[in-house]
N, C-alpha and C positions, 0 to 999 in steps of 0.2 A: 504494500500500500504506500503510498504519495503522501506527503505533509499535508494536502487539499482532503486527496481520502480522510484518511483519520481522524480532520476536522470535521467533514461530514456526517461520516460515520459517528464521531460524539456528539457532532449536534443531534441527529436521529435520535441517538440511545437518549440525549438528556431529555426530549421530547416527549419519550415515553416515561418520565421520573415521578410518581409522585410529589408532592409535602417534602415526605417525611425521607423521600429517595434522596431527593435535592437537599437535603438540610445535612443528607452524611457527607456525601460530594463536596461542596462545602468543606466541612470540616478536613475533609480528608487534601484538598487543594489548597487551604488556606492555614489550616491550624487552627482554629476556632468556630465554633458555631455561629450561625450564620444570624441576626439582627432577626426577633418576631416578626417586624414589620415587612418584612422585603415579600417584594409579589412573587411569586413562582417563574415569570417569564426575566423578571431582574436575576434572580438568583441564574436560571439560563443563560444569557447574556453575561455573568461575569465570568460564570464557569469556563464558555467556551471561548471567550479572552482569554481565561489560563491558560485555555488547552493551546491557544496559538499560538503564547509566549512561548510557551515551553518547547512548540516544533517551531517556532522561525524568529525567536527570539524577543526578547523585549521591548520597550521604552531606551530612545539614546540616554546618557546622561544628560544632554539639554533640555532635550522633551520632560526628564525628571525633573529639573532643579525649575525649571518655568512651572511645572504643577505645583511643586511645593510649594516653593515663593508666592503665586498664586491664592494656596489652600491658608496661608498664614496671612490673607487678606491684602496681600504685596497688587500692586498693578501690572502688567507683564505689556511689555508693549514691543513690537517689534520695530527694529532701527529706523530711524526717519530716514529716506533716500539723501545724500547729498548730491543738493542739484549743482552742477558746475558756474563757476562767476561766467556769465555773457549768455547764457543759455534766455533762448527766448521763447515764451512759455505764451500758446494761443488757445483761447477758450470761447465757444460762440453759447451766446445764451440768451434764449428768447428774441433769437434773430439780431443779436448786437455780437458785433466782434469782439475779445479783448484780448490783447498783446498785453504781457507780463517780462521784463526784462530782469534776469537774475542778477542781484548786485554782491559784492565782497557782503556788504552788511543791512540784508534785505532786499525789495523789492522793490522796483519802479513801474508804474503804471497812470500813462496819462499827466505823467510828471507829478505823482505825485508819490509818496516814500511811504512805505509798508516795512513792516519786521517780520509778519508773518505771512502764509501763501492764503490762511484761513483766514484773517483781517481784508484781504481783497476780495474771497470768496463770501464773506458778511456783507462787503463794500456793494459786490455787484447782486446778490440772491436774495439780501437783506434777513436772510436766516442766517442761523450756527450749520456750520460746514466744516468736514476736514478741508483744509487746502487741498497736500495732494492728490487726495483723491477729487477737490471736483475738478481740477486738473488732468486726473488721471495719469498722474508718475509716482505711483507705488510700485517700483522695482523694475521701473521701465528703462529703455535706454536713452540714454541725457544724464543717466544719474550714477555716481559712484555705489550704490546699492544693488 
């Protein structure tokens, strides 16, 4: 059997698990009895996450230290793109053009000075915006990310 078989084949089996089937699995995969409250299709579901860890391995250690940081109420944010100085940055909205020119220390637009991408994005939607994204250079090319 194949690491896909084996998954299959224990999702099948857990399928057929009652309660009381599920609550040994559990213990037997994790070390401890499994929470009263967890529904049957959860207790499923985590099961057969172990079973994957176990044939094609884990969580990296980044993926880990972002969960935990995370779970201890941390914000997790992934790197702001650095956009290049001269990079000219064009946005059409509600059938208006706007050109955005990247500066050493902010933005220019219309000749007038920005800090941030999301203060021009406010300027022209008159709502709260990410910049890059209403720009659309989240990891795109232009940008050192």
């Amino acid at each position: 059997m194949t690491g896909n078989e084996d998954i299959a084949a224990r999702w099948d089996a857990l399928g057929q698990m009652d309660r009381a089937a599920l609550r040994v699995a559990w213990a037997e995969a994790f070390g401890d009895a499994p929470p009263h409250f967890l529904s049957m299709i959860f207790m499923r579901k985590a099961l057969i996450w172990h079973e994957q860890c176990r044939v094609f391995g884990g969580l990296s250690s980044d993926v880990k230290r972002a969960l935990k940081s995370a779970s201890g109420g941390k914000q997790v944010r992934p790197p702001t793109p650095v956009i290049k100085t001269g990079t000219q940055l064009v946005r059409e909205w509600n059938g208006r053009r706007y050109q955005v020119e990247v500066k050493e220390d902010g933005f220019l637009m219309n000749g007038d000075h920005f800090k941030s991408l999301s203060a021009i994005a406010l300027q022209i939607t008159g709502t709260s915006w990410s910049g890059p994204r209403f720009f659309g250079i989240n990891g795109r090319a232009g940008t050192d990310a």
